[in-house]
DRENTORKOL-3810 file (N, C-alpha, C; in nm, 4 decimals):
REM DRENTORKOL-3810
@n.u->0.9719; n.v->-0.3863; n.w->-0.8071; ca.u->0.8380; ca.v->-0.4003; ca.w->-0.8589; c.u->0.7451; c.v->-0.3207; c.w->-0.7683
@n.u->0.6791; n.v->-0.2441; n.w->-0.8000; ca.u->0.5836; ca.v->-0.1550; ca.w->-0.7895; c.u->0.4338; c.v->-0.2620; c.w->-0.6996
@n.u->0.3593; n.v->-0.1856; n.w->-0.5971; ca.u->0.2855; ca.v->-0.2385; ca.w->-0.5288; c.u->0.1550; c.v->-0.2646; c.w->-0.6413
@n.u->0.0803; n.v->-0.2225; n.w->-0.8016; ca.u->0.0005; ca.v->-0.2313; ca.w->-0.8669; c.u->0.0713; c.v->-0.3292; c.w->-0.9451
@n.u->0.1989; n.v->-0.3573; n.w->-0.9593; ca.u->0.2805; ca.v->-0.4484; ca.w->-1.0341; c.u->0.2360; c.v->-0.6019; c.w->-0.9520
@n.u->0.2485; n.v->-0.5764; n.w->-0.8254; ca.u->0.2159; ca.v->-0.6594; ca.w->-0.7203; c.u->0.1314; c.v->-0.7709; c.w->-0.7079
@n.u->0.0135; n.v->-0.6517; n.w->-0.7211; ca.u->-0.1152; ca.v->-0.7488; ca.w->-0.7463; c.u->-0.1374; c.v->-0.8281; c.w->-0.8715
@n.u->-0.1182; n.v->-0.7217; n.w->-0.9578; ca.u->-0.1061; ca.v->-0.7856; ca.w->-1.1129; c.u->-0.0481; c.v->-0.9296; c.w->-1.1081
@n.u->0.0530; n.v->-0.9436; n.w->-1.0916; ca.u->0.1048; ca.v->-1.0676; ca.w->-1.0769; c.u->0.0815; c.v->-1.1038; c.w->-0.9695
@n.u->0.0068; n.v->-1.1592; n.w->-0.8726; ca.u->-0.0435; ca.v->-1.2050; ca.w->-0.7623; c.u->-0.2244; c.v->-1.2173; c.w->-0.8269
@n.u->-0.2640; n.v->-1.1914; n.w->-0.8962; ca.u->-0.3951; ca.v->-1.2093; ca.w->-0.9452; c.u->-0.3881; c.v->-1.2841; c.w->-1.0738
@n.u->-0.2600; n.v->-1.2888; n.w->-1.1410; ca.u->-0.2353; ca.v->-1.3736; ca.w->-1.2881; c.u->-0.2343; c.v->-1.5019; c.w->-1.2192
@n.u->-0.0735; n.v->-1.5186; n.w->-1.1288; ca.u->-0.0303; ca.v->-1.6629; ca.w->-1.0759; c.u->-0.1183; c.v->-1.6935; c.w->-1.0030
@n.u->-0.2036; n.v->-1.6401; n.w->-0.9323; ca.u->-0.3748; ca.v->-1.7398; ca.w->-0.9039; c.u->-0.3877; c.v->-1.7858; c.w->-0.9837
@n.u->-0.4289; n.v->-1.7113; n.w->-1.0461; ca.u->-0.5264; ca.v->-1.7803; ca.w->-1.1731; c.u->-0.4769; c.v->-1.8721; c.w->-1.2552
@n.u->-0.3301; n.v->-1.8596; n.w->-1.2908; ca.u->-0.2811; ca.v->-1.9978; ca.w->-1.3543; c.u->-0.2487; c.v->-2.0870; c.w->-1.2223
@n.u->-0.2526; n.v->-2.0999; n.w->-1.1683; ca.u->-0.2009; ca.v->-2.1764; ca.w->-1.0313; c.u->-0.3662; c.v->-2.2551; c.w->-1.0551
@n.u->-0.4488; n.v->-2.1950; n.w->-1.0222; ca.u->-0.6285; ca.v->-2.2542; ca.w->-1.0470; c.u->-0.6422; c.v->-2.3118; c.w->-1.1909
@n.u->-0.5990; n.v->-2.2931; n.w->-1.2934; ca.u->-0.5633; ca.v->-2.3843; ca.w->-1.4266; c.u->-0.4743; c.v->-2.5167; c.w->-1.3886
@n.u->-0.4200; n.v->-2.4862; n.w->-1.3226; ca.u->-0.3153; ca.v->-2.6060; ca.w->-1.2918; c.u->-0.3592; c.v->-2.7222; c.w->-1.2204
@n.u->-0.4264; n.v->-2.6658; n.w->-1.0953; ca.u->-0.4364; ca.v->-2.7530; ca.w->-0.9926; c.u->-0.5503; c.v->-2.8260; c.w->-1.0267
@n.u->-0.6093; n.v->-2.9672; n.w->-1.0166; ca.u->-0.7482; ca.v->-3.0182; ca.w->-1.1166; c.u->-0.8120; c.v->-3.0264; c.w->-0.9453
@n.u->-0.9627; n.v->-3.0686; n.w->-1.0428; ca.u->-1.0809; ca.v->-2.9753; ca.w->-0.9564; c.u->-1.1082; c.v->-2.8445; c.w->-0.9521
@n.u->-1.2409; n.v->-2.8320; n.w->-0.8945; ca.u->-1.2821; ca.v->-2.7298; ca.w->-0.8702; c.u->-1.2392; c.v->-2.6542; c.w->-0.7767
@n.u->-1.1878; n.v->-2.5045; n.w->-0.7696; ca.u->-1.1471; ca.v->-2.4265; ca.w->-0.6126; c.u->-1.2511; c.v->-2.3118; c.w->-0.6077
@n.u->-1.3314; n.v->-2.2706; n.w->-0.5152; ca.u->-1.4215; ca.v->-2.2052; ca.w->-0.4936; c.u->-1.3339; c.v->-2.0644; c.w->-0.4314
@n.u->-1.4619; n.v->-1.9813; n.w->-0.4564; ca.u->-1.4013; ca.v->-1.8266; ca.w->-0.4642; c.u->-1.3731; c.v->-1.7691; c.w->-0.5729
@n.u->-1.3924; n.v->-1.6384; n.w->-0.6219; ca.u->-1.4271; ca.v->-1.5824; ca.w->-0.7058; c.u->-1.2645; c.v->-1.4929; c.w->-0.7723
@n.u->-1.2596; n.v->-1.3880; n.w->-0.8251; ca.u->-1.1857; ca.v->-1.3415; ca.w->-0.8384; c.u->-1.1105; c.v->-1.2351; c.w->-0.7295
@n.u->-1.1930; n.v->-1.1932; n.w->-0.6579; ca.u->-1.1304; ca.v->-1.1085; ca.w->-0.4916; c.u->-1.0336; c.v->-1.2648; c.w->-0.4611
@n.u->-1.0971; n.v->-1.3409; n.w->-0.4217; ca.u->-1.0351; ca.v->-1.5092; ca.w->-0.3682; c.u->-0.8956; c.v->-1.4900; c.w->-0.4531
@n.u->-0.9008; n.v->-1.5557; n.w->-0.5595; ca.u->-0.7658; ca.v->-1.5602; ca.w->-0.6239; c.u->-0.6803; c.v->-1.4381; c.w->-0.6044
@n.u->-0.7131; n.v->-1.3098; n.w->-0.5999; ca.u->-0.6341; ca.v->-1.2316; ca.w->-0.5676; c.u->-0.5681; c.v->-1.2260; c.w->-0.4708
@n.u->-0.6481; n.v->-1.2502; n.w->-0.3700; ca.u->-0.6316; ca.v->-1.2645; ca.w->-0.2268; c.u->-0.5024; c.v->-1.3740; c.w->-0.2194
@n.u->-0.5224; n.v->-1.5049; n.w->-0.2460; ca.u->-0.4853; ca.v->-1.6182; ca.w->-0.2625; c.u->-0.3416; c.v->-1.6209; c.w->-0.3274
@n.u->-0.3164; n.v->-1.5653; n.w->-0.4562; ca.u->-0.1941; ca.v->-1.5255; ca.w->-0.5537; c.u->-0.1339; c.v->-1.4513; c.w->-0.4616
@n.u->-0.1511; n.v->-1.3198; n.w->-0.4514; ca.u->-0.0861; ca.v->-1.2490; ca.w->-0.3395; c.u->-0.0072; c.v->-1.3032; c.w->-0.2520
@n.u->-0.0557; n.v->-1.4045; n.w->-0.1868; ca.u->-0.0326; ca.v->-1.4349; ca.w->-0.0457; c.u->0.0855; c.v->-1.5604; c.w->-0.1145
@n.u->0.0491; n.v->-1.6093; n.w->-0.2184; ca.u->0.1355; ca.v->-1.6862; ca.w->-0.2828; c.u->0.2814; c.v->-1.6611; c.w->-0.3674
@n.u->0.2771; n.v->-1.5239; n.w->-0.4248; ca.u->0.3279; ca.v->-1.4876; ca.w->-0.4097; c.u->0.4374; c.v->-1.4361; c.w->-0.3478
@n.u->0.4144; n.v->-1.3839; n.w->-0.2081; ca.u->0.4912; ca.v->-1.3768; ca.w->-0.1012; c.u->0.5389; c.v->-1.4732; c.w->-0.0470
@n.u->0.4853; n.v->-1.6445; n.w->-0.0522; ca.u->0.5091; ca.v->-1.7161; ca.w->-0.0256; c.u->0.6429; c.v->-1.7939; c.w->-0.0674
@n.u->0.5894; n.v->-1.7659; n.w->-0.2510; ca.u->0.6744; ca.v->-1.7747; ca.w->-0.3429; c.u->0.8167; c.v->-1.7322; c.w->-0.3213
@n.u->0.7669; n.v->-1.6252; n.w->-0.3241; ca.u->0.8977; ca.v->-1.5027; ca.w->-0.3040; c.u->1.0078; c.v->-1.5277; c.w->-0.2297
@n.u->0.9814; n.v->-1.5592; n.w->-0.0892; ca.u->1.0040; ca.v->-1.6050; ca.w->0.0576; c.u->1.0720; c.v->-1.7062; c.w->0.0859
@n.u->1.0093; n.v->-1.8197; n.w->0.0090; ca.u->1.1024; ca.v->-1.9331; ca.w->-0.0707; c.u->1.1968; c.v->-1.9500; c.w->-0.1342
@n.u->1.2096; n.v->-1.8949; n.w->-0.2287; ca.u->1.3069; ca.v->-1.8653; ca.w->-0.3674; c.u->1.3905; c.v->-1.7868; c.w->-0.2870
@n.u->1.3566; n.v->-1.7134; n.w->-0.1765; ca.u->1.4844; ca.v->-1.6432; ca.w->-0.1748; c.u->1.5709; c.v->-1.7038; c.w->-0.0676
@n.u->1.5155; n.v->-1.7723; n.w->0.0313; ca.u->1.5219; ca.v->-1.9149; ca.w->0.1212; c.u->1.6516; c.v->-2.0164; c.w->0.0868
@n.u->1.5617; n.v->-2.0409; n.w->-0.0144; ca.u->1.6001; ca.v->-2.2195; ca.w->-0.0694; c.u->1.7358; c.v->-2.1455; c.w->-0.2052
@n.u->1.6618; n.v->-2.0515; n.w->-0.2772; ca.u->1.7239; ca.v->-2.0247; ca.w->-0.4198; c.u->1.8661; c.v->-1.9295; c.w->-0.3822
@n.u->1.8603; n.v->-1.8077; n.w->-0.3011; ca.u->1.8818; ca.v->-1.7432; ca.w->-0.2713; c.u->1.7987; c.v->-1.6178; c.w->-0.4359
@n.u->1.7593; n.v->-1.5898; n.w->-0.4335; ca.u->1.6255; ca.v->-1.5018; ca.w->-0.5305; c.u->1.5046; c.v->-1.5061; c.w->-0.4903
@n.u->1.4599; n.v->-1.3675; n.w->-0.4873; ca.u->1.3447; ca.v->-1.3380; ca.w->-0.4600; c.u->1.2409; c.v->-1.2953; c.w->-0.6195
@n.u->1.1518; n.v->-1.1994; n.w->-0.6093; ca.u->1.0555; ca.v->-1.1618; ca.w->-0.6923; c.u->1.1294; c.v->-1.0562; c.w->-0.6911
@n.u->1.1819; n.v->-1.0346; n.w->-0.8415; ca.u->1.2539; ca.v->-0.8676; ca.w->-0.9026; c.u->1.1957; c.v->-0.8296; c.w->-0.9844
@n.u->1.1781; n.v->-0.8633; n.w->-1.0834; ca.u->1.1544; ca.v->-0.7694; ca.w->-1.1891; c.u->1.0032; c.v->-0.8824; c.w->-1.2525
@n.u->0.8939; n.v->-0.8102; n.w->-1.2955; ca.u->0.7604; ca.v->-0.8179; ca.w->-1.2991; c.u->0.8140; c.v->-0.9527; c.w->-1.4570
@n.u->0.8971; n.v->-0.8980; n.w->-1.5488; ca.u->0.8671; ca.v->-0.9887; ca.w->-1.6890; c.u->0.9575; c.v->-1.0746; c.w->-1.6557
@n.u->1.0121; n.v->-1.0955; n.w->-1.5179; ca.u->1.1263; ca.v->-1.1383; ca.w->-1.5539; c.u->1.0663; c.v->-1.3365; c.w->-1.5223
@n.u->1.1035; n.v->-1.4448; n.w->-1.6061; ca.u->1.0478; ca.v->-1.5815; ca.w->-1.5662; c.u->1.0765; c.v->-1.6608; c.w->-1.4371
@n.u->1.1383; n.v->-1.6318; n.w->-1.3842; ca.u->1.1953; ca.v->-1.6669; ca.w->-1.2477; c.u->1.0843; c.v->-1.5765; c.w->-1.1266
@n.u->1.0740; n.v->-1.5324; n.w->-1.1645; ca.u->0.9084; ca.v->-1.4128; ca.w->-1.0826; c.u->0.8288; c.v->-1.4787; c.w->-1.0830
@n.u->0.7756; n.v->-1.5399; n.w->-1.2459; ca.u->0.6212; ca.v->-1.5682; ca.w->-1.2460; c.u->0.6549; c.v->-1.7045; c.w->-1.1847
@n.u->0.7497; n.v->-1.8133; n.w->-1.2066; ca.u->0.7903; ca.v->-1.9342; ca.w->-1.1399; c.u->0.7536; c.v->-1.9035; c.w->-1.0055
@n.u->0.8259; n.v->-1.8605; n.w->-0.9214; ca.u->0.8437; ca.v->-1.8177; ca.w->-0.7720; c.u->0.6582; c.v->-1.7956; c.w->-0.7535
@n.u->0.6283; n.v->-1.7012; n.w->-0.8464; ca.u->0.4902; ca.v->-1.6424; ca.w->-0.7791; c.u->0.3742; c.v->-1.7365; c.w->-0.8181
@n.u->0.3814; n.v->-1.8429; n.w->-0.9273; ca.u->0.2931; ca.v->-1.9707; ca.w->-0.9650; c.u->0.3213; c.v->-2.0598; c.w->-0.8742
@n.u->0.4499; n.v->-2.1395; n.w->-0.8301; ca.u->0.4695; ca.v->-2.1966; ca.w->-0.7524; c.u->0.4264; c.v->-2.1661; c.w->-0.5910
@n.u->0.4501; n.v->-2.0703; n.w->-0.5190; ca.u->0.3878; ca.v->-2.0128; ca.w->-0.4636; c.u->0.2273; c.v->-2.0244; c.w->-0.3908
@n.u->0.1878; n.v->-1.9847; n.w->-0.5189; ca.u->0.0343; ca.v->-1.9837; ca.w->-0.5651; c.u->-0.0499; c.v->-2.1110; c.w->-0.5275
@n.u->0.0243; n.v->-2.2294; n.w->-0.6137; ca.u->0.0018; ca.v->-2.3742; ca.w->-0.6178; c.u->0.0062; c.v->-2.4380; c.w->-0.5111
@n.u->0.0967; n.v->-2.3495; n.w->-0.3598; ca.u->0.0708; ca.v->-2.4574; ca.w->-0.2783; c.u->-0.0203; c.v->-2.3394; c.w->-0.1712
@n.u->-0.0470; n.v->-2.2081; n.w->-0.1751; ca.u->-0.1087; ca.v->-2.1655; ca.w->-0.1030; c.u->-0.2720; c.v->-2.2004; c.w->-0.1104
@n.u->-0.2634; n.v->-2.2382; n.w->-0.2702; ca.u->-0.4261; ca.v->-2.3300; ca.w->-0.3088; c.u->-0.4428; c.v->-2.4400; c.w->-0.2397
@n.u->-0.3482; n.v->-2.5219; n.w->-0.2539; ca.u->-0.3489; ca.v->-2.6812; ca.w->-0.1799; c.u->-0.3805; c.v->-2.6306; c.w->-0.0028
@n.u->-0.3317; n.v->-2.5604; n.w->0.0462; ca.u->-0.3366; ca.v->-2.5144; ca.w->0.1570; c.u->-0.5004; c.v->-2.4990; c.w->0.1424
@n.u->-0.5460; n.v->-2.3932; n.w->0.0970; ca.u->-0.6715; ca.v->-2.3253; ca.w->0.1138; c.u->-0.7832; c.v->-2.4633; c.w->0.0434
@n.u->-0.7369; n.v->-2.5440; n.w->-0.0382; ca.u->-0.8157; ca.v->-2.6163; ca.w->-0.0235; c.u->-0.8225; c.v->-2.7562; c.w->0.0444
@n.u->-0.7622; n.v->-2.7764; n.w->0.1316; ca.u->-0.7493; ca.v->-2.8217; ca.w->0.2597; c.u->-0.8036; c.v->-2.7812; c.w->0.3683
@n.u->-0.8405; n.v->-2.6214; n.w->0.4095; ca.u->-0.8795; ca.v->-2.5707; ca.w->0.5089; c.u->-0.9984; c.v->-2.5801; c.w->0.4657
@n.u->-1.0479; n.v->-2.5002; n.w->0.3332; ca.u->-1.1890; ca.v->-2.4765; ca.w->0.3139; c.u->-1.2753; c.v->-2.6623; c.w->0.2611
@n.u->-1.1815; n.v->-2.6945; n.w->0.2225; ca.u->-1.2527; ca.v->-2.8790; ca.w->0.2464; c.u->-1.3344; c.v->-2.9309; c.w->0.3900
@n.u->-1.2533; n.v->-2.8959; n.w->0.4767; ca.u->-1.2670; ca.v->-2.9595; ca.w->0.6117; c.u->-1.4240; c.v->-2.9067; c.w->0.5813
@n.u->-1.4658; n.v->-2.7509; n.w->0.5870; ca.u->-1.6270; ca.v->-2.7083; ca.w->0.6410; c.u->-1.7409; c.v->-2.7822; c.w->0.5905
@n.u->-1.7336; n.v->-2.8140; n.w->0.4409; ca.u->-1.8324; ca.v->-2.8561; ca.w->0.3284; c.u->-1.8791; c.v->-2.9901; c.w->0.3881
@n.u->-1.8141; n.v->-3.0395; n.w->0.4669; ca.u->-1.8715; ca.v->-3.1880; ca.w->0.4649; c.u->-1.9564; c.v->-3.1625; c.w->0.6061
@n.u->-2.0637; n.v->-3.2786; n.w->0.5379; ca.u->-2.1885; ca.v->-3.2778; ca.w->0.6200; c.u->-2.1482; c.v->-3.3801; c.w->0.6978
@n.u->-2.2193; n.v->-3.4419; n.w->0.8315; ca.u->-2.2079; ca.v->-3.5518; ca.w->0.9016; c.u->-2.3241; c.v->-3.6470; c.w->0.8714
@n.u->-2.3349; n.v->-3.7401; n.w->0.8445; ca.u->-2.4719; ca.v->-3.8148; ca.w->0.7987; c.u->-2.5401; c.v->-3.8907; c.w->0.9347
END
């Protein structure tokens, strides 16, 4: 898979990963890209870990799995970190 293939799917599985997860996640579309990406690789990294498979081929369903899954916990992550700042002290 091609590095524009890359993002493509690293900017989709955000974005369904952010359909998935309930609540609101802040950050825009750079964010999710950013975010998918990194989930992605995460994904990837995993699957090939645990599954022995990585991210091959862009249509293939075991990709977008790896790269949604991925996705879903690099969100939980990021919204964990970016939680902590928002709160005020009364």
């Amino acid at each position: 898979m091609g590095f524009l293939g890359f993002l493509l799917l690293g900017l989709i599985a955000g974005a369904i990963a952010k359909m998935i997860l309930p609540g609101k996640q802040g950050g825009g579309w750079f964010v999710t890209l950013i975010l998918g990406v990194v989930g992605a690789f995460l994904g990837g990294w995993l699957g090939g870990m645990i599954f022995g498979r990585g991210l091959t081929e862009f249509f293939d369903l075991g990709t977008w799995a790896l790269a949604i899954g991925g996705s879903i916990i690099v969100l939980l992550i990021y919204g964990l970190i970016a939680g902590r700042g928002s709160k005020t002290a009364a």
